[in-house]
MINUMI-350276 format. One record per atom (N, C-alpha, C): residue number from 1; residue in one letter; atom name; x, y, z. Coordinates in steps of 0.05 Angstrom, whole numbers, padded with zeros to 5 digits. Each point is the difference from the previous one (the first is absolute). Layout:
N
NODE/NUM/A/CA/X/Y/Z
...
This chain:
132
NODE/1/X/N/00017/-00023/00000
NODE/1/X/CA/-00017/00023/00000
NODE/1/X/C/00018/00025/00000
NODE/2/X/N/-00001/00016/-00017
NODE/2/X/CA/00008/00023/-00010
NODE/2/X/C/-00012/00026/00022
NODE/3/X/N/00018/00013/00016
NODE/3/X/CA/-00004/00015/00018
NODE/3/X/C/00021/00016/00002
NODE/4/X/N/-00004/00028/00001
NODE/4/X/CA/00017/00022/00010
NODE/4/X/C/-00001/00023/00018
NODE/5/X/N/00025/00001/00019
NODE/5/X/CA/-00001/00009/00023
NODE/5/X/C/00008/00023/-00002
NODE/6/X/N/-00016/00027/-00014
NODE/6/X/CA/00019/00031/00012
NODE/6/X/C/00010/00002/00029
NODE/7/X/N/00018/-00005/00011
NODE/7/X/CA/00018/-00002/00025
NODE/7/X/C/-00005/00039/00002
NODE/8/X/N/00009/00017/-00012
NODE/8/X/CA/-00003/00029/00008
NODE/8/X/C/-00025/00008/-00009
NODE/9/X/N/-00031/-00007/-00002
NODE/9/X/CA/-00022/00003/00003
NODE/9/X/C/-00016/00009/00019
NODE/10/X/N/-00016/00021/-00001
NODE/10/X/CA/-00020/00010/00022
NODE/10/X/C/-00019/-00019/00009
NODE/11/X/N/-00003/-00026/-00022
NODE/11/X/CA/-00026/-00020/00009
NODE/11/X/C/00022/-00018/00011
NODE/12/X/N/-00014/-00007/00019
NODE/12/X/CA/00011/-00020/00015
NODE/12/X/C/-00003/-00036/-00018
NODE/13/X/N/00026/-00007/00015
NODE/13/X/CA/00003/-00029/-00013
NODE/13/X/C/-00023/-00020/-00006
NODE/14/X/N/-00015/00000/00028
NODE/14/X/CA/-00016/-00014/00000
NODE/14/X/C/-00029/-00002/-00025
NODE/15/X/N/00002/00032/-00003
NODE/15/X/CA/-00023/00017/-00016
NODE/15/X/C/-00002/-00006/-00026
NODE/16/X/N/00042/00005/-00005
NODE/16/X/CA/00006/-00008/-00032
NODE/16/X/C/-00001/-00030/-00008
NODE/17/X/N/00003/-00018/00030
NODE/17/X/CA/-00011/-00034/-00019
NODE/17/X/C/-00027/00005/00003
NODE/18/X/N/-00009/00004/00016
NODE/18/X/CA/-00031/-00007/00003
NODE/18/X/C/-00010/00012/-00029
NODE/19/X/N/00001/00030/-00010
NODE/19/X/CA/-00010/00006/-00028
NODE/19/X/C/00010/-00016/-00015
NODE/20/X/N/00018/-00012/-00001
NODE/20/X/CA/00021/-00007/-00024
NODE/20/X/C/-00019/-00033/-00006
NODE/21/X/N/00002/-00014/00021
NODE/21/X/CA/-00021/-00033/00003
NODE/21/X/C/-00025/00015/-00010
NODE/22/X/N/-00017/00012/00011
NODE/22/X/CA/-00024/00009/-00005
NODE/22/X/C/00001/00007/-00031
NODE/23/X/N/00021/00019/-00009
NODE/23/X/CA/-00011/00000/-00029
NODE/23/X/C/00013/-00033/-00024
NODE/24/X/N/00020/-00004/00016
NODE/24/X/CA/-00004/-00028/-00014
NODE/24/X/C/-00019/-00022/-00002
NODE/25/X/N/-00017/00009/00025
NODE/25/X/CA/-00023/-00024/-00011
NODE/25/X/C/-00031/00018/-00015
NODE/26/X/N/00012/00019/00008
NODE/26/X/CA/-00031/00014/-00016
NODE/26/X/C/00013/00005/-00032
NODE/27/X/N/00025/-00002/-00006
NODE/27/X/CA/00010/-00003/-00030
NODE/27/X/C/-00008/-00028/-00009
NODE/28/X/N/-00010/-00016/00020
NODE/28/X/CA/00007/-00030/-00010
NODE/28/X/C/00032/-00004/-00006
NODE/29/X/N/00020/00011/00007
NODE/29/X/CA/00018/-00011/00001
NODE/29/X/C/00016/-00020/00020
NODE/30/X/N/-00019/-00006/00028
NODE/30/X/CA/-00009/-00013/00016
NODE/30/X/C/-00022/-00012/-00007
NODE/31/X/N/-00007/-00025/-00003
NODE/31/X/CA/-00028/-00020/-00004
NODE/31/X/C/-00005/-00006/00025
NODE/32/X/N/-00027/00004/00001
NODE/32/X/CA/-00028/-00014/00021
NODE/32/X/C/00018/-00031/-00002
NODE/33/X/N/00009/-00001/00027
NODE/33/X/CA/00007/-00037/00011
NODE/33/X/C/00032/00007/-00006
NODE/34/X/N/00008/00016/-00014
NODE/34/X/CA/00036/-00005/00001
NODE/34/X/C/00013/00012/00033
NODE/35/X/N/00011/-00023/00001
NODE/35/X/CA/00021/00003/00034
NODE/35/X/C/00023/00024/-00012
NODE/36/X/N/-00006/00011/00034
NODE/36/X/CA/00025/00027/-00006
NODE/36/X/C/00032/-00016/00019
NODE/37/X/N/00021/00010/-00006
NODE/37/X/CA/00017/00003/00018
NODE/37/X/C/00000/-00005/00037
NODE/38/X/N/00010/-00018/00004
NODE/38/X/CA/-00001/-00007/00033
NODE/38/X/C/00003/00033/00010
NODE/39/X/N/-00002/00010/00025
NODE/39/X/CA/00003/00027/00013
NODE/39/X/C/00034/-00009/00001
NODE/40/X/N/00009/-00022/00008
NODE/40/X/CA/00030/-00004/00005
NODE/40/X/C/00013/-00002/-00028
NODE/41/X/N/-00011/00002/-00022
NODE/41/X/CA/00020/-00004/-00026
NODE/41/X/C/-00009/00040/-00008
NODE/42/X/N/-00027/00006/-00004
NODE/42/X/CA/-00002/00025/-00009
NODE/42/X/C/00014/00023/00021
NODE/43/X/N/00012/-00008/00024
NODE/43/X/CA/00011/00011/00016
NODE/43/X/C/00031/00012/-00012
NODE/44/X/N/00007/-00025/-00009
NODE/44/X/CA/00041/-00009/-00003
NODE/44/X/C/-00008/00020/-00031
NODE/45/X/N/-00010/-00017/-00019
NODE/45/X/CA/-00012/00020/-00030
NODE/45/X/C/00007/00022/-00001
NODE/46/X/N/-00021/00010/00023
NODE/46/X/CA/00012/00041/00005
NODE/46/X/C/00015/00012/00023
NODE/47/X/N/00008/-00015/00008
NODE/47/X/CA/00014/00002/00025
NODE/47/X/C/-00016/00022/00017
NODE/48/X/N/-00030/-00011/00007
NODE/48/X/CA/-00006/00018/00023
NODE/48/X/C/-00003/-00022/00021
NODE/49/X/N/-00007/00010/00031
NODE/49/X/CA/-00015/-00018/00011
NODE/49/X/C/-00018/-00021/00010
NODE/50/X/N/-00003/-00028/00005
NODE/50/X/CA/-00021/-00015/-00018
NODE/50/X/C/-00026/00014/00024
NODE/51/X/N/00000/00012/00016
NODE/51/X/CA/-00024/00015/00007
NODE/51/X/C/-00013/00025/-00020
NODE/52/X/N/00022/00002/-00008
NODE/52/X/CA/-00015/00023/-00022
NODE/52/X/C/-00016/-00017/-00017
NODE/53/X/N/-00004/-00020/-00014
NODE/53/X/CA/00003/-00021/-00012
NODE/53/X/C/-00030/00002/00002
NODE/54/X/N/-00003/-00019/00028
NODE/54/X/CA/-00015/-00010/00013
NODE/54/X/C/-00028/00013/00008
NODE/55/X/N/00012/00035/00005
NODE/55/X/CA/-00024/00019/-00002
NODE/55/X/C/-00012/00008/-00014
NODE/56/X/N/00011/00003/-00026
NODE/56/X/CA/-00001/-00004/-00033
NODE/56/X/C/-00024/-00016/-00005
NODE/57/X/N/-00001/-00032/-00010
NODE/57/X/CA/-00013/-00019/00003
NODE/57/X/C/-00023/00002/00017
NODE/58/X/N/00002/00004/00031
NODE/58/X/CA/-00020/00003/00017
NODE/58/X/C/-00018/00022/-00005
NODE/59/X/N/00012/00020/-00011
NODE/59/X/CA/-00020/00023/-00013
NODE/59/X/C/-00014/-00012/-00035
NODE/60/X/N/00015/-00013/-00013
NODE/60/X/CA/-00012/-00002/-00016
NODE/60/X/C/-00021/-00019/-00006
NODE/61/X/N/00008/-00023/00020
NODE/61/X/CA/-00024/-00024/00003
NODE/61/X/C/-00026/00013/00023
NODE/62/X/N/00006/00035/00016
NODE/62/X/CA/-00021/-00001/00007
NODE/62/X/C/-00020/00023/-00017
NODE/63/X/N/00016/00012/-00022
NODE/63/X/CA/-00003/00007/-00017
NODE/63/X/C/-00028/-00020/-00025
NODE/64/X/N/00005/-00023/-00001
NODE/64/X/CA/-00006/-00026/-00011
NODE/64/X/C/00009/00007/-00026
NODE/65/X/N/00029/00001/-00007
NODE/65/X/CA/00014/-00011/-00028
NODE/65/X/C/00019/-00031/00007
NODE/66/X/N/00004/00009/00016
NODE/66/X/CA/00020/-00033/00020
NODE/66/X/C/-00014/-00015/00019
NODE/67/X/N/00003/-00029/-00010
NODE/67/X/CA/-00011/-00014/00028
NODE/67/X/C/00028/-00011/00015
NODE/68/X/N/-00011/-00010/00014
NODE/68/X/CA/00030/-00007/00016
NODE/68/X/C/-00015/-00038/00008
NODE/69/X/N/00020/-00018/00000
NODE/69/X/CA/-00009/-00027/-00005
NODE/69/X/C/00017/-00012/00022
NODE/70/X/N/-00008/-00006/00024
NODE/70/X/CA/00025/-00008/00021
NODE/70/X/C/00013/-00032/-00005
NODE/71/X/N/00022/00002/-00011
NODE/71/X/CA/00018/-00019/-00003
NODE/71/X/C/00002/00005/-00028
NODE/72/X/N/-00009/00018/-00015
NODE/72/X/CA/00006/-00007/-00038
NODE/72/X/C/00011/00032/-00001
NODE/73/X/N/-00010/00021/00005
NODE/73/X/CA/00008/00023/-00015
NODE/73/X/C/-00021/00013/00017
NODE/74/X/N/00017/00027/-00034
NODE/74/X/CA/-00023/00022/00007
NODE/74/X/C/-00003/00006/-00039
NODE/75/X/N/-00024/-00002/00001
NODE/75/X/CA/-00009/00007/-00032
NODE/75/X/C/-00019/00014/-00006
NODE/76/X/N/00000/00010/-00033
NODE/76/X/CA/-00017/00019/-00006
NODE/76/X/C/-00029/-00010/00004
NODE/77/X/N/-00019/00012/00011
NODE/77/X/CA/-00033/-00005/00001
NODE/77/X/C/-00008/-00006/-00022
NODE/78/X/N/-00020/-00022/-00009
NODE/78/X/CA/-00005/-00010/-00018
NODE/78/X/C/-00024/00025/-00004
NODE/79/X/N/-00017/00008/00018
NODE/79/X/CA/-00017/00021/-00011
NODE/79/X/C/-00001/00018/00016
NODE/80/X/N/00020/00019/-00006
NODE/80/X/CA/00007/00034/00008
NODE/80/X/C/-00016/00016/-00006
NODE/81/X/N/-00014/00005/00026
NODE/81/X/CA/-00012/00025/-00012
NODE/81/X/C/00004/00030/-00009
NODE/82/X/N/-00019/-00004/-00023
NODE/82/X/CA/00011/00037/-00005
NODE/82/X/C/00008/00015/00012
NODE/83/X/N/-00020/00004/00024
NODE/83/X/CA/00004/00024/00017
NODE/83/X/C/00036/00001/00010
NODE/84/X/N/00003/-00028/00005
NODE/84/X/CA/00034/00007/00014
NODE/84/X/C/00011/00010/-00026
NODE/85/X/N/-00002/-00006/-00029
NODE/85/X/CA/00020/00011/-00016
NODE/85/X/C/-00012/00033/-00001
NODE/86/X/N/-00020/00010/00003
NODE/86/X/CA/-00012/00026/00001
NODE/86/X/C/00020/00010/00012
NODE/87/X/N/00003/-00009/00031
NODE/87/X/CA/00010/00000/00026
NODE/87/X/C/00030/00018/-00007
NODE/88/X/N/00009/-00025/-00018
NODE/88/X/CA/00034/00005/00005
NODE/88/X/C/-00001/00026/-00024
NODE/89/X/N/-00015/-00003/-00022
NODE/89/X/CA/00004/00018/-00017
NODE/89/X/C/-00002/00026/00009
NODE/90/X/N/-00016/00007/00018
NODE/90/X/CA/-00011/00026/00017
NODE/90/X/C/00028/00007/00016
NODE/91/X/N/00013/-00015/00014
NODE/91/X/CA/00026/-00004/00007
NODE/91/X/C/00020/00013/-00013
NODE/92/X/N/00000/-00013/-00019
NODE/92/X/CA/00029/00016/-00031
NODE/92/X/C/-00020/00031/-00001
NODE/93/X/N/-00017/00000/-00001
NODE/93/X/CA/-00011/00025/-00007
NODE/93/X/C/00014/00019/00022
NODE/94/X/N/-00006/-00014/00028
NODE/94/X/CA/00006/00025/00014
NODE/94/X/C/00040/-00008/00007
NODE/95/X/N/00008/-00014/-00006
NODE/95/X/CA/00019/00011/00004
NODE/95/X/C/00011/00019/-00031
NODE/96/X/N/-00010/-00007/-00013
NODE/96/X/CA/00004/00018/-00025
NODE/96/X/C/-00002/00034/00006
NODE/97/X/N/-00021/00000/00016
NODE/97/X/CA/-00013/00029/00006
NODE/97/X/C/00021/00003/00022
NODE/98/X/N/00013/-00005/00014
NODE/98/X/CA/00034/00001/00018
NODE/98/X/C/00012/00011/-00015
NODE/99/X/N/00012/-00021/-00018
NODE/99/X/CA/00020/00010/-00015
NODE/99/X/C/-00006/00024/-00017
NODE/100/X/N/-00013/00005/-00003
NODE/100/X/CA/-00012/00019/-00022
NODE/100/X/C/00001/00035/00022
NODE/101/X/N/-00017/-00003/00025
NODE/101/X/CA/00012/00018/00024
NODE/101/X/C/00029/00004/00012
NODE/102/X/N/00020/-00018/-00009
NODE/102/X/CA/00031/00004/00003
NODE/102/X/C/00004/00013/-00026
NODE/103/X/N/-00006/-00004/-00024
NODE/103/X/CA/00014/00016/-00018
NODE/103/X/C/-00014/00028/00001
NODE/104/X/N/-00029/00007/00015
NODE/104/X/CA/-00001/00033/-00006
NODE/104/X/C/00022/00005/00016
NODE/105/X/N/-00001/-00011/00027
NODE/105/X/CA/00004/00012/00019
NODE/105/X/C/00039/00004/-00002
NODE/106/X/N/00001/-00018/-00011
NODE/106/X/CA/00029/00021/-00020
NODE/106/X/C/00005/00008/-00024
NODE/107/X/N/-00028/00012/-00012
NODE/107/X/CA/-00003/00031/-00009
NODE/107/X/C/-00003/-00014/-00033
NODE/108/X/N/-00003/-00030/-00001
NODE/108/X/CA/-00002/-00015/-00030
NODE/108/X/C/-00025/00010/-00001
NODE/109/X/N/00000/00002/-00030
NODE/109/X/CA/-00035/00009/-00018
NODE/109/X/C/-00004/-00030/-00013
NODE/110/X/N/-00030/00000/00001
NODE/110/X/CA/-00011/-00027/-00007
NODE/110/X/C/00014/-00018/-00029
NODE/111/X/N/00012/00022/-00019
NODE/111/X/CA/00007/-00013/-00020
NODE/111/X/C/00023/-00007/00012
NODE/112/X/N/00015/00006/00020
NODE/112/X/CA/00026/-00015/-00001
NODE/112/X/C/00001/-00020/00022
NODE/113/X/N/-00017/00000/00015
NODE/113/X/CA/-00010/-00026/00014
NODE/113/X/C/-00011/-00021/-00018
NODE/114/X/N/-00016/00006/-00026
NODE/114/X/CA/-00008/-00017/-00012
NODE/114/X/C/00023/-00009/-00019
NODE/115/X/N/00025/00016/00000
NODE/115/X/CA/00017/-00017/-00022
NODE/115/X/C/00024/-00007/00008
NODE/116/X/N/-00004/00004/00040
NODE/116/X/CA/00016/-00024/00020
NODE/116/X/C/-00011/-00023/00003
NODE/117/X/N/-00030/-00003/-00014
NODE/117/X/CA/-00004/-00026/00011
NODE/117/X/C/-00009/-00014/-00029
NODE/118/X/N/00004/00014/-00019
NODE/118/X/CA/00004/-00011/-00030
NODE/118/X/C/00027/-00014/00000
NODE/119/X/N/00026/00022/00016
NODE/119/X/CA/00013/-00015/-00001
NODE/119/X/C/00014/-00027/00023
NODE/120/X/N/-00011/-00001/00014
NODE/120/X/CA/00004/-00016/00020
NODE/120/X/C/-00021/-00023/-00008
NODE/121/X/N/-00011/00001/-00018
NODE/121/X/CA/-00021/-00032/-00011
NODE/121/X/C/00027/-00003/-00021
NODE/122/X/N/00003/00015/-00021
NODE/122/X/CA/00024/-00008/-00025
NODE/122/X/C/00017/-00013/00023
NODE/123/X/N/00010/00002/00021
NODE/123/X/CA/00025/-00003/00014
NODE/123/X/C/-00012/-00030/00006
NODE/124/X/N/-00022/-00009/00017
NODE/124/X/CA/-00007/-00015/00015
NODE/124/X/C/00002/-00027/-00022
NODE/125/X/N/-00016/00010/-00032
NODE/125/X/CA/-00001/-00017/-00016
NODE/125/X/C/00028/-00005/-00018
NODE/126/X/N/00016/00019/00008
NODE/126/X/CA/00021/-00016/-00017
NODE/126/X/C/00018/-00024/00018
NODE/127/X/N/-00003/00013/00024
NODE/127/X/CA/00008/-00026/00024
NODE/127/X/C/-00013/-00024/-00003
NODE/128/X/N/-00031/00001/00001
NODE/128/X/CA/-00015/-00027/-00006
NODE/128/X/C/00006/-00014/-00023
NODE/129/X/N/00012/00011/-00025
NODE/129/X/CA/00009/-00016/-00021
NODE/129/X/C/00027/-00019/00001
NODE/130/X/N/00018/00025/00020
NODE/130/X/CA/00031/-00006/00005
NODE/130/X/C/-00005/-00041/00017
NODE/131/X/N/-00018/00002/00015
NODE/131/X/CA/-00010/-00011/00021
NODE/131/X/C/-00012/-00035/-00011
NODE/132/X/N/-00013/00013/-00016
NODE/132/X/CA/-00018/-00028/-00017
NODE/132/X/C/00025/-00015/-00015
């Protein structure tokens, strides 16, 4: 599973897997029934904490995109409801509306906030190609 950790980020670690799983299964790039990563292997992966991990998961199975299966895993919900992908999407929204209040607030005009984050997708996607 394909995950990235901005380490000098205003969103917290936990925030950036939790969106990051969440939009993987609402892309279907996560399938209803596919097992994720143990908390002890997705831990070593990004080298965070396996409690970070763990709170991650626990928010997202109470979220209902993850179930958690005691002795097999923890995997994607075979039927997720909308509302949690609503949920997370409303999420990106507002941290979007953050970031968007750090660039007035150092004195950026909307077009050049919009063509920091034109360029920070070009950036993101030429990594994801490097990567595949």
């Amino acid at each position: 599973m394909l995950l990235r950790i901005e380490k000098g980020s205003a969103v917290p670690i936990s925030r950036q897997i939790t969106g990051q799983i969440a939009m993987l299964c609402a892309s279907g790039k996560l399938e209803p029934g596919e097992r994720l990563p143990s908390v002890r292997e997705l831990a070593r992966e990004l080298a965070v904490n396996q409690n970070t991990i763990l709170r991650v998961y626990e928010r997202l199975v109470s979220d209902g995109l993850l179930e958690m299966r005691h002795g097999q895993g923890t995997f994607v919900a075979k039927d997720a409801p909308e509302s949690s992908l609503a949920v997370h999407r409303e999420r990106l929204v507002e941290e979007l509306r953050q970031l968007a209040r750090q660039g007035i607030s150092l004195g950026l005009s909307a077009d050049q906030i919009h063509e920091l984050l034109a360029k920070a997708l070009e950036q993101l996607q030429k990594d994801v190609r490097c990567e595949i």
